[in-house]
C-alpha positions, 0 to 999 in steps of 0.5 A: 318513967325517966324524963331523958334529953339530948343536945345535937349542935346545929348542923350536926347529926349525932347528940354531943356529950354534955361535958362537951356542952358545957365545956362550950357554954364555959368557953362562950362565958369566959369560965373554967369547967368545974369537973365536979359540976355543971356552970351555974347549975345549967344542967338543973335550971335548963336540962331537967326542963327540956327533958320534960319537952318545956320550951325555951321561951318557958325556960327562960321566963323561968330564969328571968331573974337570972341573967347567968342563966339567960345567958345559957339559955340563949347560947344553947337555943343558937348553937344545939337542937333539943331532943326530948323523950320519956323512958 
């Protein structure tokens, strides 16, 4: 069973892209997107596990040593609305 994950922008009612979520989160820390990968590796540390319905409270004390990634985490908690299923 695949874990899978989508992030809907708030006020929003359609999930966005996550090329375009990470072209937010690259506008919101002052980086270039890299079209090979995700910035700072969000979709691995933050997506893997709000697929698997983590919290972001328990994400973010998974990454507390990693400020880049705080910094993410509470971009994406403000602006996108988690949605989480197993297929």
């Amino acid at each position: 069973m695949a874990a899978c994950f989508s992030l809907t922008k708030r006020g929003e009612t359609t999930p966005a892209s996550l090329v375009s979520v990470d072209e937010a989160i690259c506008a919101h820390v002052g980086r270039q997107p890299d079209p090979q990968k995700y910035v700072w590796d969000w979709f691995d540390y933050v997506g893997f596990p709000l697929a698997v319905g983590r919290s972001w409270a328990d994400i973010r004390e998974q990454c507390e040593d990693f400020p880049e990634l705080l910094q993410i985490i509470d971009f994406l908690e403000a602006n996108y609305l988690p949605n989480a299923w197993a297929q």
